[in-house]
C-alpha positions in Angstrom: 0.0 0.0 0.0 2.8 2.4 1.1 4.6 1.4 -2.0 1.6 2.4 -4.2 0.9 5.6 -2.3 4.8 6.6 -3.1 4.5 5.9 -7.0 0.9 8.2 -6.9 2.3 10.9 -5.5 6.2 10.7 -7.6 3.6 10.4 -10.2 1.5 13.5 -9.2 5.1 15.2 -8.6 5.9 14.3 -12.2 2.6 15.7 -13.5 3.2 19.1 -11.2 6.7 19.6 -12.8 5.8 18.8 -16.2 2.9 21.5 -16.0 5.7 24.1 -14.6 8.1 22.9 -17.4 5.9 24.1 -20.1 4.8 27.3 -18.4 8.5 28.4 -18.2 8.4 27.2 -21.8 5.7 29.2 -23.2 6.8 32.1 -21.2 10.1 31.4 -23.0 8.9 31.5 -26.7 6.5 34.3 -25.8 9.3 36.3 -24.8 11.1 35.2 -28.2 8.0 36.1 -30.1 8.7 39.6 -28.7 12.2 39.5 -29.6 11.8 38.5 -33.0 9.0 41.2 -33.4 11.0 44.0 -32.3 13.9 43.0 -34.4 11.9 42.7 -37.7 9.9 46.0 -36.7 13.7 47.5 -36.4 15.1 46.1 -40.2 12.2 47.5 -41.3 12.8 50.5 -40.3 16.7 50.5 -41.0 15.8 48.7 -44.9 13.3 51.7 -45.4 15.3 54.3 -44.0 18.3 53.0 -46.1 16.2 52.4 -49.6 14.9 56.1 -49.5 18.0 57.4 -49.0 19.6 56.0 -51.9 16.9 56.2 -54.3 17.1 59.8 -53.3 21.0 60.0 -54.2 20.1 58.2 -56.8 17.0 60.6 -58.2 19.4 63.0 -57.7 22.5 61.7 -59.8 19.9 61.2 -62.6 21.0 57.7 -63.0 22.0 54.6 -61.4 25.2 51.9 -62.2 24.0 48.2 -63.0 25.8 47.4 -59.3 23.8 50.1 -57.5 20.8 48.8 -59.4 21.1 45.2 -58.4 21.7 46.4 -55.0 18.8 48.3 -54.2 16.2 45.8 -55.5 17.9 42.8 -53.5 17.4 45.1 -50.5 13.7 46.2 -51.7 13.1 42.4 -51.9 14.4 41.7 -48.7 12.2 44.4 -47.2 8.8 43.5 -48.8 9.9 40.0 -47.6 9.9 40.9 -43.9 6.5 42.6 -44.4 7.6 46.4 -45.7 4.6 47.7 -47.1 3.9 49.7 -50.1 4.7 53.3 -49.1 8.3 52.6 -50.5 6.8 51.1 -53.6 6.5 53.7 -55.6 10.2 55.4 -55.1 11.0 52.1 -56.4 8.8 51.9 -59.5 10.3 55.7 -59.7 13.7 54.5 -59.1 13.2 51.2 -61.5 13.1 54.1 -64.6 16.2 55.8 -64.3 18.7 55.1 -66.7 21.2 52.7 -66.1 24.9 53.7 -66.8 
């Protein structure tokens, strides 16, 4: 009887710690989730900040080498594909039409 009242209760103590273990868990990726959101809210920001600035040098200049071209539309991809939205769009599309030298 005793024996079986000891394996109930490591039992019970196995359940208890298990149900702590994945509290600190989701607590864990919660806190990751956060993380990750801030960081992709602040490449955004750097991508978008960094895009208008050269499409304005560029503008500028009049025209655009096939290196700095390349460039700026890997970056533009890598910023729609973090979720940058379309208020950079159209300096691209404006940027996409300047001559290439």
């Amino acid at each position: 009887m005793e024996r079986t009242k000891r394996k109930s209760n490591e039992k019970v103590d196995s359940v208890e710690a298990a149900k702590k273990r994945h509290a600190e868990l989701l607590e864990a990726v919660k806190s990751l989730e956060t993380s990750l959101s801030q960081l992709r809210d602040a490449s955004l920001a750097s991508l978008n900040d960094r895009i208008t600035y050269l499409i304005g040098v560029y503008l500028g200049r009049g025209s655009v080498t096939v290196h700095e071209h390349r460039n700026l539309l890997s970056i533009y991809q890598a910023y729609k594909n973090i979720g940058g939205n379309g208020a950079v769009a159209a300096l691209v599309d404006g940027f996409t039409k300047l001559p290439i030298k």
